[in-house]
N, C-alpha and C positions, 0 to 999 in steps of 0.2 A: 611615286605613290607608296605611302608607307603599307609597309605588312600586318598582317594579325599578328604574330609575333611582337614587331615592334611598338605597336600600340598597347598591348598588353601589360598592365600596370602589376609588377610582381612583386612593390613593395609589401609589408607585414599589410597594411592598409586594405592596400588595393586586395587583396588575396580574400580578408575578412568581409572586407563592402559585398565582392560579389555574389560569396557564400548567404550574406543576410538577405541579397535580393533573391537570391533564390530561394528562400524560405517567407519573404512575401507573396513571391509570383506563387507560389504553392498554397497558398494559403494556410500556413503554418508556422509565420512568423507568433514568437511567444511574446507577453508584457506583462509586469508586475504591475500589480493594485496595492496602494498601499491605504493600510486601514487602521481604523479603532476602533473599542468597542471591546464588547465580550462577546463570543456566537453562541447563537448562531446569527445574532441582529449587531452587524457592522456597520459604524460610517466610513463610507467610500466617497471621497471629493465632497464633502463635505451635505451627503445623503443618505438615510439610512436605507441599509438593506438587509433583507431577509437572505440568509446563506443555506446555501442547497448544495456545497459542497467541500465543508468541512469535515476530515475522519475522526472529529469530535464524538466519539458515538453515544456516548454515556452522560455528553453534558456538562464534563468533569473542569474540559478546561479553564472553566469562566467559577469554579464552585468557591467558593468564600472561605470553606474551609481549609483548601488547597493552600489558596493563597494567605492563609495564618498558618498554616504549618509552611510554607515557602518562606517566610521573614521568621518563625521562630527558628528553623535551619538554616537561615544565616546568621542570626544572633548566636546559636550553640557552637555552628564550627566553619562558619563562613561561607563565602560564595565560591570561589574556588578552591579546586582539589589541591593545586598546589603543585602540584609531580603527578608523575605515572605510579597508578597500584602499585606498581613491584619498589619503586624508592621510597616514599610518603605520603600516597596520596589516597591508601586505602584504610577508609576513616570508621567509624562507628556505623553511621547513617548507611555506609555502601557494604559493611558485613550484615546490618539487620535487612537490610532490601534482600539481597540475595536470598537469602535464608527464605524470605517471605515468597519472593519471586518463584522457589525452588514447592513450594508448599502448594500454591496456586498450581500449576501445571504440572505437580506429582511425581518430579522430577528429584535423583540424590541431591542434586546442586544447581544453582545455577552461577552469571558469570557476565556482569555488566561490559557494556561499551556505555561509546558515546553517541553510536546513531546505528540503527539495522541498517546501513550501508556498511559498516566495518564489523558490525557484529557477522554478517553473511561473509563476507570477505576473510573474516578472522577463523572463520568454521573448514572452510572450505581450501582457503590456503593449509591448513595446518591438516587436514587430513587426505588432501591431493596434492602431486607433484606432474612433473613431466613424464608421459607414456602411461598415466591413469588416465581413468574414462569419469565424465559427469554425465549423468545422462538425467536431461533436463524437461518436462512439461512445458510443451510449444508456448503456451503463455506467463510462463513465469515473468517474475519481476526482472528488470533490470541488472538490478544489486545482485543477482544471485548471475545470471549470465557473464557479467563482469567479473566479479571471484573468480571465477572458472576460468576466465582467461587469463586472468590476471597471476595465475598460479600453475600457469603453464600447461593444463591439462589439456585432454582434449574435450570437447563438448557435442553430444547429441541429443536430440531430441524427441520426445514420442509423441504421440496425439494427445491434446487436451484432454487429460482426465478419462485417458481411454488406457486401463490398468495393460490388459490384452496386449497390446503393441509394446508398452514397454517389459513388457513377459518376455515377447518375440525378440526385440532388443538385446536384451537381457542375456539370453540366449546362446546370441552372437560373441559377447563379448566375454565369456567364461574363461578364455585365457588365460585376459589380463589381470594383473597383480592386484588393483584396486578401481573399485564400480563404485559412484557413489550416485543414488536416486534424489533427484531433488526435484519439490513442488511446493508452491504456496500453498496455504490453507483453504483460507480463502482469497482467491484470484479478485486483483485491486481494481482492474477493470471492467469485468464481469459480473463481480459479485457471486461466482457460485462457488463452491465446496468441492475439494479432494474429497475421495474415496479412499480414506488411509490405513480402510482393513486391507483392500486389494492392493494396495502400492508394501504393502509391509508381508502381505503374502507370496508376493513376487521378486521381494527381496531376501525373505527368507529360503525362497526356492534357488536362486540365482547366487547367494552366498554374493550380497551388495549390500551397503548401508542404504539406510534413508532417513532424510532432511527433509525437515517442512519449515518453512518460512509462516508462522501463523501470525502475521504483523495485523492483520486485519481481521484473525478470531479472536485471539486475547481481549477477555473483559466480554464480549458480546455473545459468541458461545458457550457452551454449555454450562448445566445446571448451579456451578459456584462461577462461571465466567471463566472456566479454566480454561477454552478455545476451543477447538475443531477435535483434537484428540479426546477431549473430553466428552463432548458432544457425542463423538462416535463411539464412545467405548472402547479405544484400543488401550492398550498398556501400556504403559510409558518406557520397556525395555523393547517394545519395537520398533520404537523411533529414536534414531542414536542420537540425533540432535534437532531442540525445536529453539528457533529463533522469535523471540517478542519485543515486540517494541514499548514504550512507555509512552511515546504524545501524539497518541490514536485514542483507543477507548479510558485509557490510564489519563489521562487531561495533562502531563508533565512532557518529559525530553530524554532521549535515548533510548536503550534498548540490551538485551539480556540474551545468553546461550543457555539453554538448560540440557543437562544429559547426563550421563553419570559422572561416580569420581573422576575414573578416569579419562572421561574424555573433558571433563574443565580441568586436571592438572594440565593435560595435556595442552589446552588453551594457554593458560599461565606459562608452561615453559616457550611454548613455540610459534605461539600466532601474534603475527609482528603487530598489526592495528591494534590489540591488547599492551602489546608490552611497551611500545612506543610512542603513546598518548596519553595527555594526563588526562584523569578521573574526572568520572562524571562530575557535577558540583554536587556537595554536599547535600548543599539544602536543596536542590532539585532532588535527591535520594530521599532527604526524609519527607521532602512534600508527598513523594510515592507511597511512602507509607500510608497515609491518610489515604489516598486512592485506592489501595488494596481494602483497607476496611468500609470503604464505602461499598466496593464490588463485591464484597461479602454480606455487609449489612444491609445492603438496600436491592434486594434483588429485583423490584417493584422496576427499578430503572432499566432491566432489559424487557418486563412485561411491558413496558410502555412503548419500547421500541419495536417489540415483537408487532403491535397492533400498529403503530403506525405503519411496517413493511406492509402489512397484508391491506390498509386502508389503499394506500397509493398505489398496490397494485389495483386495486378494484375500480380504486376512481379515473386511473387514467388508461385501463386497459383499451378504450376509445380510439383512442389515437392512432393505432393501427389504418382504421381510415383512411389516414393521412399518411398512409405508407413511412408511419414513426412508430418504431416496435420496442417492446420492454423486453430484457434479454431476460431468461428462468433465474431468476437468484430469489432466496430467501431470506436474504442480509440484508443490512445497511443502505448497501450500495445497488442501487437500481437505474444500471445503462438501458437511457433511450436511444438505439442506435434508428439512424436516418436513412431509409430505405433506398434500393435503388431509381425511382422514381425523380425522385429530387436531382434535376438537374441545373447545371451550370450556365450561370447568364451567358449568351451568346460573346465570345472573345474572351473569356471569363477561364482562368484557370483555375483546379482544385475541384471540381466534383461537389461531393455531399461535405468536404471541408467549409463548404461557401454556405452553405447549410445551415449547418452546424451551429458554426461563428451568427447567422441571419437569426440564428433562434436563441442563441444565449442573449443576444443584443435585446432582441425582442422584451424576455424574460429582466432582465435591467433597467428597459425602459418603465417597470412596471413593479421597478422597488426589491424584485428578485433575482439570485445571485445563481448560477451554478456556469462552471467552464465548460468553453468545447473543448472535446476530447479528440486529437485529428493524430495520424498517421506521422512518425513513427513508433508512439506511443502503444496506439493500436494498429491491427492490421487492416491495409487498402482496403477502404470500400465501407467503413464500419466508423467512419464518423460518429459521435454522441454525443449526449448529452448526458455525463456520470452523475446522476443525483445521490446525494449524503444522507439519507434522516439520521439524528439526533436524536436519546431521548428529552434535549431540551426544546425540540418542536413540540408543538400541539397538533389537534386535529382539526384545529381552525387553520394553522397556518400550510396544512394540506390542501383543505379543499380551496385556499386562495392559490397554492403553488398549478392545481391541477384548472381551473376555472382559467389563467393567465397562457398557460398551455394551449388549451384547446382554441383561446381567442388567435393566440397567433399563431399557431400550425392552420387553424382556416385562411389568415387573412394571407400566411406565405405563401400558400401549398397553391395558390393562382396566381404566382409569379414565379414561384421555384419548381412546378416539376412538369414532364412532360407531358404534354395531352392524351 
């Protein structure tokens, strides 16, 4: 009788197969859609749908004007950069962005990449080493928990958005040589807002930087789109470094450091995803330009979006009912998370993941788009459904996204949850 051992398939394969069954039986296997179109209205398999969860938030990506300053910036200086900044690849198009980028957020300078994955990575490697401390907001992004490891540090964490404890934190770790405080702006799964007076008065007190990752304010906060610092009021000498992305509310690709001289020389000399990648493209750089002046000139496009937030909360606040709750954000982003009611078909693994997945499907079957959002992405038990608004939605295509909701949170919630 052969063994478990012996049966045990260890080729590269076999190793890979059993991990992806285990991300079915969990109900958390991932799959790409592939699509056309402009959004927020995508053909998907050859049907159009309505998207509910693009970080398109301004409209910009699909904007006409984008895309004639995107073919005149390859006709000027091409499509690719060619080299890395520091050899020849830092062109016209990528000194007037900065500049611009730098203006926007209030900032001495700022200091392109090619994605806020390396922009975070590039921040954080170059001003931590081994035997500093990160001390990170329990929800941060990914990209910023990876840096941190990635750069040898150590990493802790405080309470979401709860200044106090990482005070207490703080506290603790006065020893060491270098602290560095780091938080998104606004939180990508949530949707809600740092408190970046209290994080920057707790770092002034504790003698520690802080970093915000504002991937998801830039262009939609405050009053010129300057993001989350702006919005609040803080000064841009209390944040040593804020990280923005470009193909979120900016409608283009990649992503920027902003902080003073000397913390972008310091980028330049010493943060390797900087020095050892070539440039952004070109004409992606200047297409941005026309992005920045649209988020200047047209402010109208975040009042649209402001009033869509507040419609959708109003219209679907309902749903609660249905033990499906809208989490507090005043952004874009508006997670229905799946209560604990919603249970798992009998033999059935994965919880409110089965949920989830039963309610995006629904929402598809009915011409509308928005992903489930399952565990590891978020934490246990907090399955969702992360919806997007757009200022390129309407308030028609609200009350069709909230009407399609309610039909099927009735028709599931007598098969999905417990009695």
């Amino acid at each position: 009788m052969e063994t478990a051992l012996e049966t045990r398939d260890d080729s590269l394969d076999g190793i890979l197969m059993a991990r992806l069954a285990r991300q079915r039986q969990h109900q958390r296997y991932r799959q790409r859609a592939t699509t056309t179109g402009i959004g927020p209205r995508f053909q998907r398999a050859g049907r159009e749908m309505l998207a509910f969860c693009s970080n398109d938030y301004l409209g910009l990506a699909g904007d006409p004007r984008l895309a004639e300053a995107l073919a005149d910036g390859a006709r000027r200086f091409g499509t690719g950069g060619g080299a890395s900044h520091l050899v020849c690849g830092h062109g016209e198009a990528h000194e007037r962005l900065e500049q611009r980028l730098a203006q926007l957020t209030g900032y001495p300078r700022a200091l392109l990449f090619s994605s806020g994955y390396q922009a975070n990575l590039g921040v954080i490697s170059t001003l931590l080493g081994r035997g500093d401390m990160a001390l990170h907001d329990r929800l941060n992004h990914a990209s910023l928990l990876d840096a941190t490891r990635l750069a040898g540090a150590r990493l802790e964490r405080f309470t979401h958005r709860d200044a106090g404890d990482c005070g207490q934190r703080l506290a603790t770790l006065a020893a060491r040589r270098r602290t560095l405080v780091v938080s998104d702006g606004v939180f990508s799964m949530d949707g809600d807002v740092a408190d970046l007076g209290q994080l920057a008065a707790q770092c002034e007190r504790h003698r520690a930087w802080l970093m915000i990752d504002d991937a998801h304010g830039l262009g939609v906060l405050g009053e010129e789109g300057g993001g989350t610092r702006q919005a609040q009021g803080i000064a841009p000498d209390r944040i040593a470094a804020t990280v923005g992305t470009l193909g979120k509310a900016l409608g283009t690709q990649g992503a920027f450091v902003a902080g003073s001289e000397t913390l972008i020389e310091a980028l330049i000399q010493f943060s390797r995803p900087y020095i050892y990648t070539t440039s952004l493209s070109p004409a992606l750089a200047w297409a941005t330009l026309t992005s920045l002046d649209i988020v200047r000139d047209e402010p109208e496009r975040r009042a649209h979006l402001s009033s869509l937030v507040r419609r959708f909360r109003h219209e679907v606040a309902g749903l609660s009912e249905f033990d499906l709750h809208l989490m507090s954000s005043d952004t874009p982003i508006q997670p229905l998370v799946v209560g604990p009611s919603w249970r798992r078909a009998p033999g059935e693994r994965g919880g409110n993941e089965a949920a989830a997945l039963a309610l995006a499907a629904a929402l598809q079957e009915a011409g509308l788009w928005c992903s489930a959002i399952r565990p590891p992405t978020v934490p246990e038990g907090t399955s969702r459904l992360r919806f997007t608004l757009s200022a390129a939605h309407t308030h028609d295509d609200l009350d069709r996204l909230s009407s399609v909701l309610f039909d099927a949170a009735r028709r599931l919630s007598s098969k999905g949850r417990s009695a």
